[in-house]
C-alpha positions in Angstrom: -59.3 70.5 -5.8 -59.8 67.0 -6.9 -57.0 66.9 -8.5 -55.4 67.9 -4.9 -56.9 64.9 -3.2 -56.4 62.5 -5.4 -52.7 62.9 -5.4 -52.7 63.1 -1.2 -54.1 60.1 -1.3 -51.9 58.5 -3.7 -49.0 60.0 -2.0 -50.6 58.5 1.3 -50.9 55.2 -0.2 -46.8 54.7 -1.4 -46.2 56.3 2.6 -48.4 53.4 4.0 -47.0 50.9 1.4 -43.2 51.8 2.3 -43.4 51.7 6.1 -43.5 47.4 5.8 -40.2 47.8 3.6 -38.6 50.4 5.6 -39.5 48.4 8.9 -37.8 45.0 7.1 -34.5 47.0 6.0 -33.8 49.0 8.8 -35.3 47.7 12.0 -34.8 44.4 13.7 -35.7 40.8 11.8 -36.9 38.4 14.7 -37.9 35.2 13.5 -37.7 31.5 14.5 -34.5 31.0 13.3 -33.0 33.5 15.9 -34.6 32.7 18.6 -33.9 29.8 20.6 -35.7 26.2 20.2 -36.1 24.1 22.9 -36.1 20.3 21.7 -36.5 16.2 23.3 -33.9 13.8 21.8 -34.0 10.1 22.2 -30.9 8.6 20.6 -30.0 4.8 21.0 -26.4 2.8 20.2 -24.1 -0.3 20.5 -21.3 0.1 22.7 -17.9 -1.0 21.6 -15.0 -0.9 23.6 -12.6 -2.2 26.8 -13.1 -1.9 30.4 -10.0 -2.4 33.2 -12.0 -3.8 36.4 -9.8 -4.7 39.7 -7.4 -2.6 41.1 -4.3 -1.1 38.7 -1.3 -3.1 38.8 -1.5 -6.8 38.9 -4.8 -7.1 40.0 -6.0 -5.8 37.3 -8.4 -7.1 34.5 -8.8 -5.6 30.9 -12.2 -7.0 29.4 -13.8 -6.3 26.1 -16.8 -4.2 26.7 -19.8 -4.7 24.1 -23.0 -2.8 25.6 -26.0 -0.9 24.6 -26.7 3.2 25.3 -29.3 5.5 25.6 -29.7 8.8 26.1 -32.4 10.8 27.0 -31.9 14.6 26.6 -33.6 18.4 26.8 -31.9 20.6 24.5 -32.1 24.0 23.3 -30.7 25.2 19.8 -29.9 28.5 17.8 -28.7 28.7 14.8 -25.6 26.4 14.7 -25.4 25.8 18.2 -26.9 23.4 20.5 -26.9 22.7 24.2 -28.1 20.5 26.3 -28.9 18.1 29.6 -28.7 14.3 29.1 -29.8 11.3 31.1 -27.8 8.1 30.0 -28.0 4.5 31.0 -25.3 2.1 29.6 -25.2 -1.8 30.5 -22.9 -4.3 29.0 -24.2 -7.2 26.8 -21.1 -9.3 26.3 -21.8 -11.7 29.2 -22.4 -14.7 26.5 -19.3 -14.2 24.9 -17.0 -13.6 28.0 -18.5 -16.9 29.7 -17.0 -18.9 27.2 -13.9 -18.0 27.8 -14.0 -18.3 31.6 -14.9 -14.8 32.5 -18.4 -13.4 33.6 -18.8 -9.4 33.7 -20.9 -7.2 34.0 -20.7 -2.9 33.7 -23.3 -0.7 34.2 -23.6 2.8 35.0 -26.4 5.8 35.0 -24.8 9.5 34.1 -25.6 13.0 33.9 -24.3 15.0 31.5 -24.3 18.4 29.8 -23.5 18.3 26.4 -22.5 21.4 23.3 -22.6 20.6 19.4 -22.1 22.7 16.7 -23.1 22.8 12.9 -19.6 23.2 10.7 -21.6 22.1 8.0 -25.3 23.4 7.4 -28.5 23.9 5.2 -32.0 23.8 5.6 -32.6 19.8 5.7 -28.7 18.9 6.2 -26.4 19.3 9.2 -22.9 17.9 10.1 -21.9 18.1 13.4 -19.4 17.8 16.3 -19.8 18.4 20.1 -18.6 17.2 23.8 -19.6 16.7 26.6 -18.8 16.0 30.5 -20.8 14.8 33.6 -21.0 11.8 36.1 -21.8 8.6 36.0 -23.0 6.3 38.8 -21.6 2.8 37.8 -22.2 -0.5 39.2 -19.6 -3.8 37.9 -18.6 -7.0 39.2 -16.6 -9.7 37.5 -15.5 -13.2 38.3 -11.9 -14.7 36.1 -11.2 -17.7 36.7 -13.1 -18.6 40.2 -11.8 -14.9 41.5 -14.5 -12.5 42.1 -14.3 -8.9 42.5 -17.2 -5.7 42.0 -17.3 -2.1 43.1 -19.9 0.7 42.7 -19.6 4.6 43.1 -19.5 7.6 41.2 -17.0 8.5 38.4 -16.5 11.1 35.6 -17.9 10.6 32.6 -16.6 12.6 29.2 -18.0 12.2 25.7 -16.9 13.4 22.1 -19.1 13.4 19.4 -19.5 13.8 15.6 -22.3 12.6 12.8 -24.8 14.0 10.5 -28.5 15.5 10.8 -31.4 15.3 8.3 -33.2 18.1 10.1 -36.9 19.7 9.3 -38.6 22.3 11.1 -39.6 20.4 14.2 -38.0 16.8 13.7 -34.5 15.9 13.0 -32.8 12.1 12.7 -29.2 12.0 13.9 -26.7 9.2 13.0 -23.3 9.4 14.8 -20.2 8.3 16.3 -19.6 8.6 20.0 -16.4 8.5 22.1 -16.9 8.1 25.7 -14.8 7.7 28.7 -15.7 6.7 32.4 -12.8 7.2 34.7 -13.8 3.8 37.3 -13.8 1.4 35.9 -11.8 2.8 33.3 -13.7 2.4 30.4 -13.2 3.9 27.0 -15.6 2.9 23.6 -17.0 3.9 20.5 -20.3 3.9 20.4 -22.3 3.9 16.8 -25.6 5.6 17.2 -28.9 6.3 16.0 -31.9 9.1 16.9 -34.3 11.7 16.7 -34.8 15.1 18.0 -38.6 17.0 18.3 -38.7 20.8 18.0 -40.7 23.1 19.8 
């Protein structure tokens, strides 16, 4: 008889020790890295680029555009993917140079944007990336060439393209990049070097 109950309760025992096992291999895994993680990024960069003010034709002016960026974004990521809502402020810095030469400028613009990147290249403290991204932008410029002066103000589209690499962590990452963006009035198109982190919830 005590033989008896000694082997129930061994038998017990290897039951209660398998169920953990069985539970991993054939029920559902849910862990952090499935869910989705909601994160704040804060990135910053130099704007390099051209800006066409006036009207198109012959009233129209093509003027180096050197400015600085930020963004200001919610995110949420999974896995690979991430998407997100950005604030943006851009204002041009190339007053100094463009008054030597005649010309005073000035761009600015606010925007809205949603943006999507993806990891093509991943691991767990590495990450390359690419992503776009579209929105609006509320822009304000005026300009004076030569004694002729000329601004507008209004809303435009704003598009962006975007690739760099991630040193990433559990709840902090550091992004360095290259931006493309594009704002339909004043046409402006630049590249935009960049720098920033991200905090993970």
């Amino acid at each position: 008889m005590k033989r008896i109950l000694l082997s129930m309760l061994f038998a017990a025992a290897t039951a209660i020790s398998a169920v953990p096992s069985f539970a991993q291999t054939s029920g559902p895994i849910s862990t952090a890295e499935e869910d989705w993680l909601t994160y704040i990024k804060l990135d910053m960069g130099f704007s390099i680029g051209t800006t066409k003010f006036g009207q198109k034709g012959a009233d129209e002016d093509e003027i180096a555009e050197i400015g600085g960026i930020t963004n200001v974004a919610l995110g949420w990521q999974k896995e690979r993917s991430r998407f997100e809502l950005a604030y943006q402020e851009r204002a041009s810095i190339s007053e100094l140079i463009s008054t030597m030469l005649g010309i005073t400028s000035s761009f600015e613009a606010f925007s809205f944007m949603a943006n999507a990147y993806y990891d093509y290249v991943k691991s767990e403290h590495f990450a390359m990336y690419t992503g776009v991204g579209a929105g609006a932008a509320r822009y304000h410029w005026q300009t004076a060439i030569w004694g002729q002066k000329a601004n507008g103000r209004g809303w435009a589209f704003n598009g962006g393209f975007y690739n760099g690499i991630a040193f990433t962590g559990r709840h902090f990452a550091w992004d360095l990049g290259i931006d493309f963006y594009y704002i339909e009035k004043p046409e402006t198109v630049s590249f935009v070097p960049k720098t920033g982190i991200r905090i993970i919830f």
